[in-house]
N, C-alpha and C positions, 0 to 999 in steps of 0.2 A: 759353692763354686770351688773352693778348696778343694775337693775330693774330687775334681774335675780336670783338675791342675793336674795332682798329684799323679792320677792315671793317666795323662796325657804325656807326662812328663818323665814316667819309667817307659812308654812307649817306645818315648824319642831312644831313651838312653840302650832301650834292646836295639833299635835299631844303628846308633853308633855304634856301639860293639858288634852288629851285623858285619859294617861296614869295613871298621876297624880289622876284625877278622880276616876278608877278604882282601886285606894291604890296600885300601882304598880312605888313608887317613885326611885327604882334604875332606870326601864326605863327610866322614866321623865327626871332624871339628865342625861343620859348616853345620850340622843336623843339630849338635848340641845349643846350637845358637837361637835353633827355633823358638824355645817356649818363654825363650825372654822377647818376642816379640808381643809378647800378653802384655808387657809393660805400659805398648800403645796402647791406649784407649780410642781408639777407631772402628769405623762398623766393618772393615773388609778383612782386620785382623784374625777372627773368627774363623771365617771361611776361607781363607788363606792355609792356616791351619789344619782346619780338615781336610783341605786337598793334600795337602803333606801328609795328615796319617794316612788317606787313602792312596793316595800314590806306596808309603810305605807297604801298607797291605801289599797291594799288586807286585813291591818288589821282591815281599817274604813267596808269593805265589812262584813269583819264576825261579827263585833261588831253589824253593822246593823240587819244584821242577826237575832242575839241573843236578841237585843232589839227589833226586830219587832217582833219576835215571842215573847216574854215575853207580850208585848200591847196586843197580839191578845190572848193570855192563859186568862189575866186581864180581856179584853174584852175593849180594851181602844182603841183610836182612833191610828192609828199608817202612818198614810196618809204623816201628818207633819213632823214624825219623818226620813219616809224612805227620802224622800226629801231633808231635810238639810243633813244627813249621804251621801246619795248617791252624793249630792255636793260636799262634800270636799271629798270625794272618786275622782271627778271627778279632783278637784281642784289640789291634791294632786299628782296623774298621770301628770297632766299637768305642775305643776311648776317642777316636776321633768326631763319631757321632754323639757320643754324648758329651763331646766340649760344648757344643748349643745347648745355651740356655734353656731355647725351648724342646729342647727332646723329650725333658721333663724337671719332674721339680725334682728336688732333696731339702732336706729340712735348713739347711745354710738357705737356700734362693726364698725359703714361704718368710724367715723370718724377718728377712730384709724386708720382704713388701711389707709385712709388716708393722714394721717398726718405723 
């Protein structure tokens, strides 16, 4: 579950610096606050979570968006840009899906059962 965190939790912090970029530091701070919400041991914490990274996702999409189309108004190369963006769109979806336990195992979740 560690490595679950961890990727979950450079997520967050791409995404406060998204934010923080765009002069939008209430988000920044408010976002940093998410992954300590894992503190709860509750069952909606989980899923609470992943609508955050997936909300994140969608909001790496529209930024792209906005910046691709700004390159292309410029007339600037915008190849590179859509790329790194559309990554951590990608990234961001994904550590959000695999905060669930059951998306799959790794070897921290078998040895708990385990043990």
């Amino acid at each position: 579950m560690r490595i679950r965190i961890i990727n979950y939790s450079f997520m967050i912090l791409l995404l406060a610096a998204h934010f923080s970029r765009a002069n939008n530091n209430l988000f920044a701070g408010l976002v940093l606050f998410v992954p300590f919400l894992l503190l709860i041991r509750r069952g909606w914490v989980v899923p609470l979570l992943q609508g955050v990274g997936y909300l994140a996702a969608l909001s790496w999409l529209f930024s792209a968006y906005q910046y691709i189309q700004l390159r292309i108004a410029e007339g600037d190369d915008w190849i590179r840009l859509a790329v790194i963006i559309f990554t951590i769109a990608v990234y961001s979806a994904w550590s959000s899906y695999y905060l669930n336990p059951k998306s799959g195992k790794d070897t921290n979740d078998i040895n708990q059962v385990s043990a």
